[in-house]
C-alpha positions in Angstrom: 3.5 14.6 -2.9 3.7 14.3 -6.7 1.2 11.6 -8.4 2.1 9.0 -11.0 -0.9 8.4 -13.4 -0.4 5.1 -15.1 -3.8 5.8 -17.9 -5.3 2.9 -20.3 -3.3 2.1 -23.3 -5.0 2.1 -26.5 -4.4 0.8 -29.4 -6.0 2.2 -33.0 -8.5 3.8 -30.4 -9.5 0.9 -28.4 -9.4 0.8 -24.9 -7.2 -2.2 -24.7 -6.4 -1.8 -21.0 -9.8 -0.9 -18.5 -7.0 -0.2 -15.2 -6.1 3.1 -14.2 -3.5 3.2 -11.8 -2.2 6.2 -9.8 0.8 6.2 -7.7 2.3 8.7 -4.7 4.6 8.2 -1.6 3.3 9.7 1.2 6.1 9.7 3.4 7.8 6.1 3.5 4.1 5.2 2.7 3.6 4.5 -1.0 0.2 4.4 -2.3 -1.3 2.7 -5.5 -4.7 3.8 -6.2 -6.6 1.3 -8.9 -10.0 2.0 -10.4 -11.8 -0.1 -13.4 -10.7 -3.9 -14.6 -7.0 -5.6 -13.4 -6.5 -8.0 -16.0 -3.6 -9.3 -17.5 -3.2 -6.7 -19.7 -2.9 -4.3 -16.4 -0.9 -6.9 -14.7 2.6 -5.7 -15.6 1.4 -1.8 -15.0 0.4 -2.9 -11.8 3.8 -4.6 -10.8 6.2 -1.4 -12.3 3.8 0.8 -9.8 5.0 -1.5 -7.2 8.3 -2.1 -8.2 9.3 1.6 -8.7 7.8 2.7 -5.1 9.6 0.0 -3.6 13.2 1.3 -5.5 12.2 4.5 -4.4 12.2 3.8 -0.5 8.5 3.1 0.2 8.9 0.8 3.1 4.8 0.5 3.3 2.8 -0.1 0.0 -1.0 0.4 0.4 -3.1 -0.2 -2.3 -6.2 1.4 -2.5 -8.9 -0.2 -4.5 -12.3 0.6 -3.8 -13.1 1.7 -7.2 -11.3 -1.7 -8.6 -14.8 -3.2 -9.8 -12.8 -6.6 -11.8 -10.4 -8.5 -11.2 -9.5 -11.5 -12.9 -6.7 -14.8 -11.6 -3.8 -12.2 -13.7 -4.7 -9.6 -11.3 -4.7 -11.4 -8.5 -1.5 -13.0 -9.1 -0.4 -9.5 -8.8 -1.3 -8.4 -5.9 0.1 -11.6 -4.4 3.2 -10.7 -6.3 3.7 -7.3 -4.8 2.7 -8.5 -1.4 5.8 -10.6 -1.6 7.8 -8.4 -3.3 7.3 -5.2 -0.6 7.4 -7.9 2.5 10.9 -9.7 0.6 12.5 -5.9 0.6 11.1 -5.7 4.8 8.6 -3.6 4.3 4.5 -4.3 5.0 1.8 -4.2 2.3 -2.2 -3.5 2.5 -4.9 -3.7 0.4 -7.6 -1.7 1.5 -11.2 -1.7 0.7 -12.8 -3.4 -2.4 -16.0 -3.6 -3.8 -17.9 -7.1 -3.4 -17.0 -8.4 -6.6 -13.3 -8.1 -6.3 -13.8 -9.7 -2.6 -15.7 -12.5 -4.5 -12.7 -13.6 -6.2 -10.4 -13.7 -3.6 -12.7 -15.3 -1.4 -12.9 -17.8 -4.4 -9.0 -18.1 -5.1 -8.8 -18.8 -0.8 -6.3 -16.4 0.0 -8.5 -14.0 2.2 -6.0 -14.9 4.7 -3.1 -12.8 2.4 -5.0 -10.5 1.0 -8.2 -9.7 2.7 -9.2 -6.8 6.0 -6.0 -7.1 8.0 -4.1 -9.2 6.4 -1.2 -7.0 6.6 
């Protein structure tokens, strides 16, 4: 199982990007691990991850974020991106635990349903 690690960019020093992002099949699973701030500028990061595990034959994408601790509408469009993207190739997608704050904002944006426990 090889890991993909997706780090901040920076920029003259400057954290310009707070996600890290960590990527791995595990079988037909593949697995996105985010930790820190999904913003726009992770957004695009976030969809590549996605994007290259789905090229790659992941037919399951679970994405782990229980160390996510901000997400912002950008990130969230993301995840609802990906969820389509992995259930247009046929394949299922999960997001697993998150803190509070991050389950504050989807219950906000009303798509628990999509994207909250079980919504597979």
């Amino acid at each position: 199982m090889e890991d993909f690690v997706d780090s901040p960019d920076t920029d003259d020093g400057l954290d310009m990007d707070a996600v890290t992002i960590v990527s791995h099949r595990d079988g037909s699973t593949g697995v996105v691990v985010l930790a820190g701030e999904l913003d726009l500028h992770g957004r695009h990061r976030l969809e590549s991850a996605i994007e290259a595990l789905v090229a790659n034959g992941a037919d399951c994408i679970s994405v782990e974020a229980e160390d996510l601790t901000f997400i912002d509408s950008s990130g969230l469009a993301a995840l609802l991106l990906a969820k389509a993207r992995v259930e247009g190739a046929g394949g299922t997608f999960r997001l697993g635990q998150v803190t509070n704050a991050v389950t504050r904002v989807i219950e906000l944006a009303d798509v628990s349903d999509l994207l909250g426990p079980g919504a597979d």
